[in-house]
PQR file with spaces between the fields and no chain letter, atoms N, CA, C, O and H, PARSE charges and radii, in Angstrom:
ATOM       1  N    UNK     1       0.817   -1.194    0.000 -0.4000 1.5000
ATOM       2  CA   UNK     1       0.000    0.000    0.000 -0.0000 2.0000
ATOM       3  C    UNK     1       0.860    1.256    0.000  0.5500 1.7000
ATOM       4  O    UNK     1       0.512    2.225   -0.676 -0.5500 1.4000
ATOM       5  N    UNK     2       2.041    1.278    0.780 -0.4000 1.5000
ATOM       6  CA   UNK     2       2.709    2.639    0.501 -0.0000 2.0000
ATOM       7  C    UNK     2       2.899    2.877   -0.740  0.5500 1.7000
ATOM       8  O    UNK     2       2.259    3.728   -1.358 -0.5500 1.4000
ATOM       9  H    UNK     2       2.324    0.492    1.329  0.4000 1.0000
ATOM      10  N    UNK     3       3.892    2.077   -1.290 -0.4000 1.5000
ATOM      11  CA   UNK     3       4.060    2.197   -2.978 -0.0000 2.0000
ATOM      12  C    UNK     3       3.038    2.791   -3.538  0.5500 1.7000
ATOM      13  O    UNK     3       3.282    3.781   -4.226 -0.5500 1.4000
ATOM      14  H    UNK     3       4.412    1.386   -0.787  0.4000 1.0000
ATOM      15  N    UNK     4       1.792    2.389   -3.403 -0.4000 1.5000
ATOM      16  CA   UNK     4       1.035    2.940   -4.172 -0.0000 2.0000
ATOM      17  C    UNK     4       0.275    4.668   -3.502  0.5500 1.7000
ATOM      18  O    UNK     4      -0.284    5.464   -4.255 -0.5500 1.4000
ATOM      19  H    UNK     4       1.593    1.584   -2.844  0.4000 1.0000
ATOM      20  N    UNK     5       0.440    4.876   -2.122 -0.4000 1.5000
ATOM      21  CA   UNK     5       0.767    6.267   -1.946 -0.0000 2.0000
ATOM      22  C    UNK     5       1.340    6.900   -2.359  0.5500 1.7000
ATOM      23  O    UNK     5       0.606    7.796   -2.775 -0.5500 1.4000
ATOM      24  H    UNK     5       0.895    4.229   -1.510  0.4000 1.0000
ATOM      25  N    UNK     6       2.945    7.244   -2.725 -0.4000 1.5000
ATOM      26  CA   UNK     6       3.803    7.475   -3.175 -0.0000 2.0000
ATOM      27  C    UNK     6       3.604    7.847   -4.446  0.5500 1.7000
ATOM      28  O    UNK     6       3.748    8.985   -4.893 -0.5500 1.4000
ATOM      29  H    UNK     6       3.542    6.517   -2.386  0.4000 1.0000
ATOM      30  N    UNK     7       3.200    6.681   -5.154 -0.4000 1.5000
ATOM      31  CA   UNK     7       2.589    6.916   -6.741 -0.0000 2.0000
ATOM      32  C    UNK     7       2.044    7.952   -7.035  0.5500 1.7000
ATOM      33  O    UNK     7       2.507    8.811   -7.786 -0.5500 1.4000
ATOM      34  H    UNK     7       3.083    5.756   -4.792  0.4000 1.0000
ATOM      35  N    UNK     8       0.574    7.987   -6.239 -0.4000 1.5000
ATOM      36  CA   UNK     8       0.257    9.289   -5.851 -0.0000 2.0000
ATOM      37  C    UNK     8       0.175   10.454   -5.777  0.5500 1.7000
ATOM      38  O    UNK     8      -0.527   11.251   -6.399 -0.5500 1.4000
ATOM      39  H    UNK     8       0.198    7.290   -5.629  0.4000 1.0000
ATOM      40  N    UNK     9       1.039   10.607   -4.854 -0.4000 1.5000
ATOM      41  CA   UNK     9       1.765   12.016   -3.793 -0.0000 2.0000
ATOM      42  C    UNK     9       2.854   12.181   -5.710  0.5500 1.7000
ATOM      43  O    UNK     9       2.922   13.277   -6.267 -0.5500 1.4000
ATOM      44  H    UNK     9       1.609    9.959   -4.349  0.4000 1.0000
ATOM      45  N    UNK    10       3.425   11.088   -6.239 -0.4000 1.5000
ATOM      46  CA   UNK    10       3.973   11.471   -7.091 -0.0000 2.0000
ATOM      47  C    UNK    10       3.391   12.031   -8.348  0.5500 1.7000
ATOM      48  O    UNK    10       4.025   12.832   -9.035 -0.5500 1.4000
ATOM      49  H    UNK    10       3.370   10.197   -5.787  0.4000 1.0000
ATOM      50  N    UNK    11       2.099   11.589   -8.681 -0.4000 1.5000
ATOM      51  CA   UNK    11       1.415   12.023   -9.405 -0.0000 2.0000
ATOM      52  C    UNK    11       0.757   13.285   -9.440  0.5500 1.7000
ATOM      53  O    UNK    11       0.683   13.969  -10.460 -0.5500 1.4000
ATOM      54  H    UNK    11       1.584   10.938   -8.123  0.4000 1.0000
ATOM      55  N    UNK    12       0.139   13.692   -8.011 -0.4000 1.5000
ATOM      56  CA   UNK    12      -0.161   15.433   -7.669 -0.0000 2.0000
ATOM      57  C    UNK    12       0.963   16.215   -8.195  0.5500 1.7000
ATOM      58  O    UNK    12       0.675   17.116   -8.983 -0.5500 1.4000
ATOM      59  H    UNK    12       0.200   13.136   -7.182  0.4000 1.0000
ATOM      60  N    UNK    13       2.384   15.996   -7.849 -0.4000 1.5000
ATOM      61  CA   UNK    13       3.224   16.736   -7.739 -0.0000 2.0000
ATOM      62  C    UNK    13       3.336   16.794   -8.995  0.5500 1.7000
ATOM      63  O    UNK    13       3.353   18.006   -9.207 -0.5500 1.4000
ATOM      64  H    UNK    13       2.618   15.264   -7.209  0.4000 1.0000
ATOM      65  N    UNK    14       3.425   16.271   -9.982 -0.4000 1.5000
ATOM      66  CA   UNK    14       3.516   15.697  -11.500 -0.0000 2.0000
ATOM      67  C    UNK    14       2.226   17.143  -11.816  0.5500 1.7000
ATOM      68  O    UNK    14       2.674   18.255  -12.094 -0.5500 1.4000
ATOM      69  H    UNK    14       3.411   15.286   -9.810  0.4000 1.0000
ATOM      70  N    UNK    15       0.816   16.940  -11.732 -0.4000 1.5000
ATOM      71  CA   UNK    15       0.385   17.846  -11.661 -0.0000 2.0000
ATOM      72  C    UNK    15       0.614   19.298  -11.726  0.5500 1.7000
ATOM      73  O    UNK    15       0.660   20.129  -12.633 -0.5500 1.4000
ATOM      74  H    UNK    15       0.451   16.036  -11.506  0.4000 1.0000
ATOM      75  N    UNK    16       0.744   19.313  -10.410 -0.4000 1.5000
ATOM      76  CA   UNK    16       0.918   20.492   -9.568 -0.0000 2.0000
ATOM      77  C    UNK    16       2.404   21.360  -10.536  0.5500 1.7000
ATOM      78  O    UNK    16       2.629   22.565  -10.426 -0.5500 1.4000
ATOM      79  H    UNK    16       0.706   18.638   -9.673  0.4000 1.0000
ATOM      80  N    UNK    17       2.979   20.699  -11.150 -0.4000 1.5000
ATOM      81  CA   UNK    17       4.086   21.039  -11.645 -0.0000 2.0000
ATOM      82  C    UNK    17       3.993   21.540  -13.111  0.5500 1.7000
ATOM      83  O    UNK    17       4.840   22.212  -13.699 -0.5500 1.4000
ATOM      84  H    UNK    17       2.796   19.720  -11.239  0.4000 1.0000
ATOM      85  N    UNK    18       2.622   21.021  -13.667 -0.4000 1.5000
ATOM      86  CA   UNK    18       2.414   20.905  -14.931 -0.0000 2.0000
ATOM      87  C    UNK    18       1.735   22.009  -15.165  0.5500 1.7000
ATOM      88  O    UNK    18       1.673   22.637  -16.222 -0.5500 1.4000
ATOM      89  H    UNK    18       1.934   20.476  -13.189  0.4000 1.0000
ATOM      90  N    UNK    19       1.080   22.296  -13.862 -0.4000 1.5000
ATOM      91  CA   UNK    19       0.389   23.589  -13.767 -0.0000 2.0000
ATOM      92  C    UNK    19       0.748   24.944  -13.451  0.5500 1.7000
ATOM      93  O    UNK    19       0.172   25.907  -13.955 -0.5500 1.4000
ATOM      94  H    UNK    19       1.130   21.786  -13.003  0.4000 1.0000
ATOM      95  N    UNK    20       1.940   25.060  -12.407 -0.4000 1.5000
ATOM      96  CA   UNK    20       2.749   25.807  -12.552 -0.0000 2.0000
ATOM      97  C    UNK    20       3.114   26.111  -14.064  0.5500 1.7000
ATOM      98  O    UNK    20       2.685   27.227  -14.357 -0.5500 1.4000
ATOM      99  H    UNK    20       2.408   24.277  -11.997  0.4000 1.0000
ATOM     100  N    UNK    21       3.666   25.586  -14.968 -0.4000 1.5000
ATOM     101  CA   UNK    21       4.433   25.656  -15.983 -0.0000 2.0000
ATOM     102  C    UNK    21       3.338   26.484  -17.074  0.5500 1.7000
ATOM     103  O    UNK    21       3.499   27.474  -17.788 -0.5500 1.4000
ATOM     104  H    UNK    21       4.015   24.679  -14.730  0.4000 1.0000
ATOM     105  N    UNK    22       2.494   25.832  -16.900 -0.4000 1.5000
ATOM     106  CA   UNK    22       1.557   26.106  -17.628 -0.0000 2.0000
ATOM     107  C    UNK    22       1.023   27.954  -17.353  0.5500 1.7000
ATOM     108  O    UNK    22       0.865   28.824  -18.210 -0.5500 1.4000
ATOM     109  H    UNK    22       2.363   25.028  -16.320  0.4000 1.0000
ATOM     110  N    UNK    23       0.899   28.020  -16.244 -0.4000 1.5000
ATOM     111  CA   UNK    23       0.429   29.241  -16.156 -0.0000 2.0000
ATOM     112  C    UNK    23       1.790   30.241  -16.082  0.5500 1.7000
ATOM     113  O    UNK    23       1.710   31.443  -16.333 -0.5500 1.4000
ATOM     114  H    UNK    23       1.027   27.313  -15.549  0.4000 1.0000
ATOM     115  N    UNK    24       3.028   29.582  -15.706 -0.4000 1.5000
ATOM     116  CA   UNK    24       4.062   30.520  -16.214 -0.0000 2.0000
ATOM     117  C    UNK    24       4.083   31.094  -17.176  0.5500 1.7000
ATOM     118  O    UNK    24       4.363   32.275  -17.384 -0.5500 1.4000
ATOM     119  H    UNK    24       3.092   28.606  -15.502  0.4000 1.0000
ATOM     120  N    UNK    25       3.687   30.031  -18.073 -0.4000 1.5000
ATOM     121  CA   UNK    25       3.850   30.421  -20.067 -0.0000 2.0000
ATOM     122  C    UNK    25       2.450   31.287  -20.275  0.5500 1.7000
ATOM     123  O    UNK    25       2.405   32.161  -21.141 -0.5500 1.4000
ATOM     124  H    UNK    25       3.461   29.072  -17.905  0.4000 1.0000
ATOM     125  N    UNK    26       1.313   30.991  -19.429 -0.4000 1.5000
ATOM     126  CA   UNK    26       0.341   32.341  -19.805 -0.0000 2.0000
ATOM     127  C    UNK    26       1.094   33.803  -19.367  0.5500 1.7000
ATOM     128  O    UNK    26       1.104   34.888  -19.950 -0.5500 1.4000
ATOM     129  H    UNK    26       1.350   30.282  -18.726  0.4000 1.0000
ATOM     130  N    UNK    27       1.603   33.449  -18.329 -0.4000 1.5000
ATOM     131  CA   UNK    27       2.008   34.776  -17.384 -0.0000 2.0000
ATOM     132  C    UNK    27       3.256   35.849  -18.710  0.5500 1.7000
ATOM     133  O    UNK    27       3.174   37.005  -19.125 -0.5500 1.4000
ATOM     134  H    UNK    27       1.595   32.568  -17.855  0.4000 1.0000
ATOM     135  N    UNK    28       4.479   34.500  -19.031 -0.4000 1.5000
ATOM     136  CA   UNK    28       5.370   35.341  -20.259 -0.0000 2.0000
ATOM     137  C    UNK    28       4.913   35.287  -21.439  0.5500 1.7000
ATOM     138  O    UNK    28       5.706   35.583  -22.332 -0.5500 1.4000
ATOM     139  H    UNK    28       4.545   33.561  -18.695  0.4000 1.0000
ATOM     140  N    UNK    29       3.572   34.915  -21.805 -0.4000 1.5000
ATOM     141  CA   UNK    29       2.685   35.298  -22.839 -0.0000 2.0000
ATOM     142  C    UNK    29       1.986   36.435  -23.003  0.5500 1.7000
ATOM     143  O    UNK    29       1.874   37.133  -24.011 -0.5500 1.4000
ATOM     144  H    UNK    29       2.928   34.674  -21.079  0.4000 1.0000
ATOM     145  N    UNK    30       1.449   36.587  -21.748 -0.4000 1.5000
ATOM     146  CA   UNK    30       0.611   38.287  -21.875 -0.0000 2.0000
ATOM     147  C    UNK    30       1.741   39.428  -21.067  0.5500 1.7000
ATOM     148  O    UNK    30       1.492   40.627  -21.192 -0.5500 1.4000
ATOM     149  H    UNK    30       1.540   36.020  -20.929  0.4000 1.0000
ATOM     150  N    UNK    31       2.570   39.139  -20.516 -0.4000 1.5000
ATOM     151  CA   UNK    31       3.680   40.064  -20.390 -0.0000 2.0000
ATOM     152  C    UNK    31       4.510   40.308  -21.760  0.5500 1.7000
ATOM     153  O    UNK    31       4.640   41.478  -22.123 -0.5500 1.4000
ATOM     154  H    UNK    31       2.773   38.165  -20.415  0.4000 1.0000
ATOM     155  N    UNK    32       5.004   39.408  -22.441 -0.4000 1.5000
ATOM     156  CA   UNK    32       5.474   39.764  -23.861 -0.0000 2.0000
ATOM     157  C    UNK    32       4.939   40.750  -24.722  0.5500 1.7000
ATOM     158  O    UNK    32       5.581   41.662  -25.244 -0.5500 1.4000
ATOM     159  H    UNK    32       4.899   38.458  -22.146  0.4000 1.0000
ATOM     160  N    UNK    33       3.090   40.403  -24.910 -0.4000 1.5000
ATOM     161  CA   UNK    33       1.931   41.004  -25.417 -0.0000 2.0000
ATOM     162  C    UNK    33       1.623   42.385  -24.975  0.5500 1.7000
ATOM     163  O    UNK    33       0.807   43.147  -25.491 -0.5500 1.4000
ATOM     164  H    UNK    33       2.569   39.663  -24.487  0.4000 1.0000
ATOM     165  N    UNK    34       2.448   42.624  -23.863 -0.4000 1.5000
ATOM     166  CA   UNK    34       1.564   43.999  -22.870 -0.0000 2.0000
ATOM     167  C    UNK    34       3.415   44.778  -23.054  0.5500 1.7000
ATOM     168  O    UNK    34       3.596   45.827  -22.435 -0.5500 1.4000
ATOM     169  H    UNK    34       3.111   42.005  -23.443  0.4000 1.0000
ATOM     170  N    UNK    35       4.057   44.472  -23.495 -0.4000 1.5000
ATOM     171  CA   UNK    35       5.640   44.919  -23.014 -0.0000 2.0000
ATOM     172  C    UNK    35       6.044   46.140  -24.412  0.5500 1.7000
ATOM     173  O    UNK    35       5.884   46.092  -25.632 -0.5500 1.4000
ATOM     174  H    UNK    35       3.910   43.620  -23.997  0.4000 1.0000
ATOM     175  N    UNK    36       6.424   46.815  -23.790 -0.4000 1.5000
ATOM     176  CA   UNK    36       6.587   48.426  -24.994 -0.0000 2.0000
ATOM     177  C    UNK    36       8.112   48.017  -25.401  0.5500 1.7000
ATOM     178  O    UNK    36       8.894   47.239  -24.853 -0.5500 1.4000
ATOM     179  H    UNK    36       6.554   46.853  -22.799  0.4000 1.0000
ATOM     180  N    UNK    37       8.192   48.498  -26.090 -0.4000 1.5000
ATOM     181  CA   UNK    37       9.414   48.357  -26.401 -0.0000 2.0000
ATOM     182  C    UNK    37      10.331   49.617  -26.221  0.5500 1.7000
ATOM     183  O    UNK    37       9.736   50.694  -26.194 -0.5500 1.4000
ATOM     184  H    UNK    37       7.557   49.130  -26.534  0.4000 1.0000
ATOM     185  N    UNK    38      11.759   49.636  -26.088 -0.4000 1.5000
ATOM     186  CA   UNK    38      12.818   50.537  -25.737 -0.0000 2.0000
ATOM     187  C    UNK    38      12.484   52.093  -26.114  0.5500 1.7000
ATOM     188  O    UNK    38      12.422   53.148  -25.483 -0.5500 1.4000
ATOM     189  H    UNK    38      12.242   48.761  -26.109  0.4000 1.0000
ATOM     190  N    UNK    39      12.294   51.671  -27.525 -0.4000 1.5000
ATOM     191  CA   UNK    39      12.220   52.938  -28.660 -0.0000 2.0000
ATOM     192  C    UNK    39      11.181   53.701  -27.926  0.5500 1.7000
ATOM     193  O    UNK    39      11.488   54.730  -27.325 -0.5500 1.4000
ATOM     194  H    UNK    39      12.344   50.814  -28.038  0.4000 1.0000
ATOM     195  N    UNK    40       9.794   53.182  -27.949 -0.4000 1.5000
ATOM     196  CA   UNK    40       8.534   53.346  -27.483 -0.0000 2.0000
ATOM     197  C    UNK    40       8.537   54.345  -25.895  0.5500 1.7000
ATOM     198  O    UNK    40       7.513   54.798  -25.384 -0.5500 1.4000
ATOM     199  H    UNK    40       9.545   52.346  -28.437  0.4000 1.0000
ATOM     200  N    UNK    41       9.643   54.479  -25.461 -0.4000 1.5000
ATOM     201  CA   UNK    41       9.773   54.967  -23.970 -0.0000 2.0000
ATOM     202  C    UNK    41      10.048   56.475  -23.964  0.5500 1.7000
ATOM     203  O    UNK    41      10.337   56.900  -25.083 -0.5500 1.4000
ATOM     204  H    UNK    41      10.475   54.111  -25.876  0.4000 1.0000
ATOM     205  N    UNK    42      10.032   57.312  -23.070 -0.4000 1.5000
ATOM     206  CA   UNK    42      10.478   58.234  -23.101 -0.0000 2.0000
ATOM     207  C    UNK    42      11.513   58.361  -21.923  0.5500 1.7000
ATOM     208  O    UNK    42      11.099   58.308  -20.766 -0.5500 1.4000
ATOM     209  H    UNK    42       9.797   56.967  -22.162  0.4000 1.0000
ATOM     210  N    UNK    43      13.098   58.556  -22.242 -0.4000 1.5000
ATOM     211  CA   UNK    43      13.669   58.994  -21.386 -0.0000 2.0000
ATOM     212  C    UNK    43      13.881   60.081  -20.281  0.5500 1.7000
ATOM     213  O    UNK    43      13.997   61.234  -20.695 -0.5500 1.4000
ATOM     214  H    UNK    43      13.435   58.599  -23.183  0.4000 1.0000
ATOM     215  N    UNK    44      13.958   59.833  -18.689 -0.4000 1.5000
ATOM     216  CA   UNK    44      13.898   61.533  -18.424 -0.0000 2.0000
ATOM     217  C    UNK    44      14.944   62.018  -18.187  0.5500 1.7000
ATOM     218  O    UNK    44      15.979   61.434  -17.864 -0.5500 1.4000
ATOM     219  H    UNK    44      13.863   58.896  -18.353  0.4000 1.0000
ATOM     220  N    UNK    45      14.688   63.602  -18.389 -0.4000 1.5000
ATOM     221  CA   UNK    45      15.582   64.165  -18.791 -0.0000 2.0000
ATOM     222  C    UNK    45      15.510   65.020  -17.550  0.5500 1.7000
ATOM     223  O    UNK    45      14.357   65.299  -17.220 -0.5500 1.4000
ATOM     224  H    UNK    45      13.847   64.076  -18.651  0.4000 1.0000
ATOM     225  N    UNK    46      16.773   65.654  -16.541 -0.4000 1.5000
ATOM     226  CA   UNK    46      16.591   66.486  -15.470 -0.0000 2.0000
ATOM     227  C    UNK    46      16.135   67.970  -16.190  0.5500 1.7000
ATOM     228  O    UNK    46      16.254   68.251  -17.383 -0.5500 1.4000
ATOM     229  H    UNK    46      17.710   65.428  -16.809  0.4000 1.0000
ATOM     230  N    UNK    47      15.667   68.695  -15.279 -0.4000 1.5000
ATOM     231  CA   UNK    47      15.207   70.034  -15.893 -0.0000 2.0000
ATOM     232  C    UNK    47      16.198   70.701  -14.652  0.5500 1.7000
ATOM     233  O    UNK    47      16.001   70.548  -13.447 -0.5500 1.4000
ATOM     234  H    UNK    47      15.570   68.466  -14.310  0.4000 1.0000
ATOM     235  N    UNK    48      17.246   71.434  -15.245 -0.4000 1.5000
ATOM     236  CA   UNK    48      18.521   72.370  -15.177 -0.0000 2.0000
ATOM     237  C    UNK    48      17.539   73.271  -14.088  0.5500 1.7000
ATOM     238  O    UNK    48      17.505   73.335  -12.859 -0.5500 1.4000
ATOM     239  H    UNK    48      17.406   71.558  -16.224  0.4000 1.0000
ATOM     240  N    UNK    49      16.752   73.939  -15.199 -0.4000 1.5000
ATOM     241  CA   UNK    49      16.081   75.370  -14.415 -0.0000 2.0000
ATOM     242  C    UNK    49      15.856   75.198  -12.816  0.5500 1.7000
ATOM     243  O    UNK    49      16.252   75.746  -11.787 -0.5500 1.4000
ATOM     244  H    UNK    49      16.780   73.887  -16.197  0.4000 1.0000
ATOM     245  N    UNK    50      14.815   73.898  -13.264 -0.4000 1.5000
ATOM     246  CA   UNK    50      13.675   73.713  -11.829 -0.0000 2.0000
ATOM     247  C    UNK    50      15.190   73.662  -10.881  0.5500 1.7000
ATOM     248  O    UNK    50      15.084   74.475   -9.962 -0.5500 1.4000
ATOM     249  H    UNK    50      14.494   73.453  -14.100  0.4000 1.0000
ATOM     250  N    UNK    51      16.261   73.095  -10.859 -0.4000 1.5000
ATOM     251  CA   UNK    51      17.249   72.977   -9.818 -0.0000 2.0000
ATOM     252  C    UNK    51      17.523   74.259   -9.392  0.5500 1.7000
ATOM     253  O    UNK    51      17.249   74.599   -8.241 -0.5500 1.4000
ATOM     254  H    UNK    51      16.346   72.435  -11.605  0.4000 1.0000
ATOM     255  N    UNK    52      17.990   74.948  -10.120 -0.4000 1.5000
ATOM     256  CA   UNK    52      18.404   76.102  -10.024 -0.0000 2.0000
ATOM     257  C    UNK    52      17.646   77.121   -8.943  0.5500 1.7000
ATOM     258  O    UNK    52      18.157   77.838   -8.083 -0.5500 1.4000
ATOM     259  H    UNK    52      18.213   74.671  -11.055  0.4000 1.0000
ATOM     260  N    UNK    53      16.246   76.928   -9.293 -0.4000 1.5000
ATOM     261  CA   UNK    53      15.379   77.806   -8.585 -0.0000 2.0000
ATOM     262  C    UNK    53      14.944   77.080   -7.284  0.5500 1.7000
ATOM     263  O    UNK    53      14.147   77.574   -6.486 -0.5500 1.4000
ATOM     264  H    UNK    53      15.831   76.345   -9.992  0.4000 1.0000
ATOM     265  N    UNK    54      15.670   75.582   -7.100 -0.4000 1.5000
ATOM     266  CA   UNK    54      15.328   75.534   -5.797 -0.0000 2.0000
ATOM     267  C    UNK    54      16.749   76.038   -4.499  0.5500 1.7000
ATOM     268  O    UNK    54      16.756   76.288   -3.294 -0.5500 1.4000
ATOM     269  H    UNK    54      16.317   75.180   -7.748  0.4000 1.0000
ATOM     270  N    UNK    55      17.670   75.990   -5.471 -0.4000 1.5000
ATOM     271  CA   UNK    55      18.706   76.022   -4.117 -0.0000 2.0000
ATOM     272  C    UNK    55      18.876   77.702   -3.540  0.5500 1.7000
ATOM     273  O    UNK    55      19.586   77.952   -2.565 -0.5500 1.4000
ATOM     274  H    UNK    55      17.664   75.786   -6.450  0.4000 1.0000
């Protein structure tokens, strides 16, 4: 009877693992889909003035 617990407990995990994976690949699927690209960004840039007028 253990053996066949084991089997089991090995089989959930088998699961449980398959499902992880699975929803990983949704997760870097709609992050890929949702992700801007470099170009697409705007860099910031300090503003000189605004410093100036605070010190």
């Amino acid at each position: 009877m253990q053996g066949r617990n084991s089997e089991s407990v090995s089989e959930g995990e088998q699961v449980e693992a398959a499902e992880r994976e699975a929803a990983r690949r949704r997760l870097l699927i709609q992050a890929e889909a949702e992700r801007v690209p470099v170009e697409e960004t705007t860099r910031a840039v300090r503003e000189r003035r605004w410093r100036r007028e605070q010190r």
